[in-house]
N, C-alpha and C positions, 0 to 999 in steps of 0.2 A: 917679768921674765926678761924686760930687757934692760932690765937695771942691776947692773951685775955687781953694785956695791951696797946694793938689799938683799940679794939673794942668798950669802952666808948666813946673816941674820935671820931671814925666814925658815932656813932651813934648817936652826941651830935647834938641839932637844929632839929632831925629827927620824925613826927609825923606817917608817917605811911613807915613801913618797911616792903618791901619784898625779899624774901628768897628763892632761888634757886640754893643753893650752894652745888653741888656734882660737884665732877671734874669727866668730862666726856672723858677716856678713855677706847680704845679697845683693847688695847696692851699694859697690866702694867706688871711689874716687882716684885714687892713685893702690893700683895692686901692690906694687913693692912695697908702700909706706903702711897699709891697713893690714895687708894680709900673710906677703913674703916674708918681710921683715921679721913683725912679729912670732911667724912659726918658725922659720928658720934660725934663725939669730937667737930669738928667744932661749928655743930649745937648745941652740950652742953652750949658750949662756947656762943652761940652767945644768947641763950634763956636766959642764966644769965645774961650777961649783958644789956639785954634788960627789965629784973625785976629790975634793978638796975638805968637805964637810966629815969629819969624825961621827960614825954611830949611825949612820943608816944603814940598811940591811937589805933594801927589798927599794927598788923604783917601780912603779907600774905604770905603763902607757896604754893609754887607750886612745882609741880613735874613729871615727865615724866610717859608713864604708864609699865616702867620698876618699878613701886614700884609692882605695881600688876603683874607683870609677870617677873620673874627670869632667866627664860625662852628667854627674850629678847636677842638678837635681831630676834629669833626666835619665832615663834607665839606657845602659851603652847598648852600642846593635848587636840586634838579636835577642835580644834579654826578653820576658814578659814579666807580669809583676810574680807570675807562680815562681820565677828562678830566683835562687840566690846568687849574689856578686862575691868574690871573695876573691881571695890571692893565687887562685890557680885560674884565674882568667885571662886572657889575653892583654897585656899591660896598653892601657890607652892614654896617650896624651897629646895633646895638641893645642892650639891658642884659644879653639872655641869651646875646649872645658871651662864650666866656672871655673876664676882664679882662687877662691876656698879651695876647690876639690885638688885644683892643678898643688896648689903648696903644700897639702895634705899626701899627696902624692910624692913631692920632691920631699917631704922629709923624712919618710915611712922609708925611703927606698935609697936615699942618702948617707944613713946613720950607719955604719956597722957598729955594733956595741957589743964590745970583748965582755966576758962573760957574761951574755944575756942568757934565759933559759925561758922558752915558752910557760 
């Protein structure tokens, strides 16, 4: 993802591409270099090259529901394990979310993407 003079080549022959690229640690050492970088930048990288790529048709993103909870791998206040987390929750973020969840977070909410369709 963040080699953006492989990513034409991976993505050549490719009609529908999906996207779940956060590297998923619990124990980093530099947040920007492990974890921001990677999703953010990455995912830059890969949305370019994929306006650039002839014959795909269809992206799909998917994502854990650390994009809505920052909070992860602890349940945000008020939550029990019976609720579900989802995107009509109250947006939480702050420096003592894990940094997974926080960058899962800045890029779900980051991205406007001209013709997306649920």
């Amino acid at each position: 993802m963040e080699d953006k003079v492989a990513l034409p080549e991976f993505l050549k022959g490719c009609q529908i591409v999906v996207h779940g690229g956060t590297p998923f640690q619990l124990d980093v050492e530099d947040v920007k270099a492990d974890l921001f970088d990677p999703t953010i930048k990455g995912t830059e990288n890969f949305l370019e090259a994929i306006q650039k790529t002839p014959g795909i048709e269809k992206v799909v993103f998917i994502a854990s529901v650390a994009a809505y909870n920052t909070n992860f791998p602890m349940l945000p206040d008020g939550k029990t394990d019976e609720d579900q987390i989802d995107e009509t929750d109250t947006p939480f973020m702050s420096e003592q979310g894990h940094p997974y969840a926080q960058a899962k977070r800045i890029m779900k909410f980051s991205r406007n993407l001209s013709n997306s369709t649920p």
